[in-house]
C-alpha positions as CSV (number, residue, x, y, z in Angstrom):
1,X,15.1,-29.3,43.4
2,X,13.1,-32.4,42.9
3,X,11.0,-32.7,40.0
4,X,9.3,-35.2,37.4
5,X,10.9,-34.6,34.0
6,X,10.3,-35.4,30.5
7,X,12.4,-35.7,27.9
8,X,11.3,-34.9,24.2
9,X,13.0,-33.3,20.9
10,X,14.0,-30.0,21.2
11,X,12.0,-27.4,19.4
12,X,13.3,-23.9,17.3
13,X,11.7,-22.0,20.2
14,X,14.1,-23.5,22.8
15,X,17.0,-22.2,21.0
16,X,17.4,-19.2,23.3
17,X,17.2,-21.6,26.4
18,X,19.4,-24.4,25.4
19,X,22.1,-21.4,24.6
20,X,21.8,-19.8,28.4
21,X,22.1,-23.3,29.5
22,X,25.2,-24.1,27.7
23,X,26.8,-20.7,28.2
24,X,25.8,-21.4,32.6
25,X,28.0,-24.8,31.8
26,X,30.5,-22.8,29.7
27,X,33.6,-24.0,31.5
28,X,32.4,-27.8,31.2
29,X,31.5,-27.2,28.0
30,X,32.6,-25.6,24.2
31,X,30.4,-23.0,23.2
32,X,27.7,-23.0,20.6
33,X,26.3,-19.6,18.8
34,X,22.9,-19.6,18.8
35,X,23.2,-20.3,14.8
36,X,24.7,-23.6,15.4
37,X,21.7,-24.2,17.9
38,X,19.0,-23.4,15.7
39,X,21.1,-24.9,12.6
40,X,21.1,-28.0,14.6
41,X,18.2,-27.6,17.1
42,X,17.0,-31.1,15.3
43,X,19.4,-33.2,16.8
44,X,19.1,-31.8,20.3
45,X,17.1,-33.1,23.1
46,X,15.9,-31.1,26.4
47,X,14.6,-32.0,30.0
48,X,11.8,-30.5,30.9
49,X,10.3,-29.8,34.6
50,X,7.1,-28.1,34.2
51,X,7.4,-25.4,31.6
52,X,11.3,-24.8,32.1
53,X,14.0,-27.0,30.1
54,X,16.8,-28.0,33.2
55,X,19.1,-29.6,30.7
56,X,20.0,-30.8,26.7
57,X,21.9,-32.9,24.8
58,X,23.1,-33.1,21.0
59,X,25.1,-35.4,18.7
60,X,27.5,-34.7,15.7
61,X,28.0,-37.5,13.5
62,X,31.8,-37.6,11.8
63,X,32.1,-39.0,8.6
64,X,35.0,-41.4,7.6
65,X,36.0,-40.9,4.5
66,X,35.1,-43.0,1.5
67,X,33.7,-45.2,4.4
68,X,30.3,-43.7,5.4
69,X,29.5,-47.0,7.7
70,X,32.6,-46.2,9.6
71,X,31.0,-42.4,10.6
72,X,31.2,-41.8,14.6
73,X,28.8,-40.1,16.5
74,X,29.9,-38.0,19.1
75,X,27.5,-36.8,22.3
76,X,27.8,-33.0,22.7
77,X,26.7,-30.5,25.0
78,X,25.0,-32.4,27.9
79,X,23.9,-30.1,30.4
80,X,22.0,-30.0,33.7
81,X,20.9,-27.2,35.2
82,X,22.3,-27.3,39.1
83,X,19.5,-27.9,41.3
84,X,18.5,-30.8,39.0
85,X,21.6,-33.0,39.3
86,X,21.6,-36.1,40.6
87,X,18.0,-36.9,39.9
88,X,18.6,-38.9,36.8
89,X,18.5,-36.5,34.1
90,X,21.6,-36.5,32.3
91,X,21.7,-40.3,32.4
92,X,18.3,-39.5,30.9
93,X,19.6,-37.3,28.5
94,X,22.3,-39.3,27.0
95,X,20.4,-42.4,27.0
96,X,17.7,-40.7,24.7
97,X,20.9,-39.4,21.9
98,X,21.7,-43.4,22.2
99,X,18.5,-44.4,21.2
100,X,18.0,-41.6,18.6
101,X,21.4,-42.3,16.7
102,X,21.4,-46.2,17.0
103,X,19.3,-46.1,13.5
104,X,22.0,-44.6,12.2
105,X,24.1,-47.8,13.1
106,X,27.4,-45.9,13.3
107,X,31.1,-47.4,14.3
108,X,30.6,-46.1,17.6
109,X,30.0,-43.3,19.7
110,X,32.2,-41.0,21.8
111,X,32.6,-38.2,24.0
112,X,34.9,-36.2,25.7
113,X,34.1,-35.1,29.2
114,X,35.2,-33.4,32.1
115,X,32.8,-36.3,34.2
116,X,34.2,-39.7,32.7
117,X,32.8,-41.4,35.7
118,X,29.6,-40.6,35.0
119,X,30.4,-41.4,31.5
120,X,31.7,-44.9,32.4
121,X,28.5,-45.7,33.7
122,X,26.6,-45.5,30.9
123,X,29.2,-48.2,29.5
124,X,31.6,-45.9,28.0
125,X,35.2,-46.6,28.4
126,X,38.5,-43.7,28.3
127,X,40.8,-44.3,24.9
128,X,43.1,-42.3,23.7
129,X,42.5,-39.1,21.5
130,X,44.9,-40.8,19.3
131,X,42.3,-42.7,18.3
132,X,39.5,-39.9,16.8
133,X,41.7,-38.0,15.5
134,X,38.9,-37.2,12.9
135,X,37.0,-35.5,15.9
136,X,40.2,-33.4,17.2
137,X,40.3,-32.3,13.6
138,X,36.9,-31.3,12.8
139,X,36.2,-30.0,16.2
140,X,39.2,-28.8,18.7
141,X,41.3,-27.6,16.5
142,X,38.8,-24.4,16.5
143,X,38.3,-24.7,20.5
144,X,39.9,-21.2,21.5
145,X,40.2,-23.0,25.2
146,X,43.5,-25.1,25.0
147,X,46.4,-24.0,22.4
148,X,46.8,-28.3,21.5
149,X,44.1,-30.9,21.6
150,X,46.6,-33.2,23.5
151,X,46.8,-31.2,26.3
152,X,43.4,-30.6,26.8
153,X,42.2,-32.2,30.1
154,X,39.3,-33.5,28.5
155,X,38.4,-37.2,28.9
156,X,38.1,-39.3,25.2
157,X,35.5,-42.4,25.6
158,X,34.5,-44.4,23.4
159,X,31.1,-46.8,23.5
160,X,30.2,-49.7,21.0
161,X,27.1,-50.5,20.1
């Protein structure tokens, strides 16, 4: 389906939405509970076509340690509703989390994706998940998908800015 979207900050009432949209995308993407949505819903961005959201994106920042200007930023739970892909969106998407977390001036930001190519066009390069171990810590070790973060067939990439 074609359509003219916009993109804008997510709002409490689009909690219930952006949680249908990640549960349709459930096998590209870890789960949220609605409280993490809502908890969060200030860091999440949606794409809307008329009156219906078609897809969302968040961020996590991960602190270093007794280094808070080393903290990573990691894009989470970019979504597109079927019909809409390949129109732009989740380009659009992840280009608006850029812009919202360059303020924070972090160390870099990463992802890991089941659509590196897609990924690697928005100038995001694969490393290894060696390398954020701080995120494979804090966040797959509770992923109830894959017994060992290594062996998860998720892509790590990495993009400095």
């Amino acid at each position: 389906m074609k359509c003219d979207f916009q993109i804008r900050s997510a709002r409490l009432s689009d909690a219930e939405k952006i949680f249908a949209l990640i549960h349709l995308n459930r096998d590209q993407l870890v789960p949220r509970s609605m409280g993490n949505i809502v908890e969060n819903a200030d860091r999440f961005v949606v794409a809307v076509c008329g009156a219906e959201i078609v897809g969302c994106a968040t961020y996590q920042v991960h602190p270093e340690i007794g280094q808070p200007e080393a903290a990573t930023v990691e894009i989470q739970s970019v979504a597109v509703r079927a019909p809409y892909r390949r129109q732009g969106i989740g380009r659009a998407l992840v280009e608006a989390v850029v812009a919202r977390v360059q303020s924070l001036a972090s160390r870099e930001i990463i992802v890991l994706t089941f659509a590196p190519e897609f990924f690697k066009s928005l100038g995001f390069h694969e490393i290894p998940k060696a390398k954020i171990l701080h995120k494979l810590y804090t966040g797959c070790m509770n992923c109830t998908k894959h017994a060992d973060p290594f062996t998860c067939p998720e892509i790590a990439m990495v993009r400095m800015d």
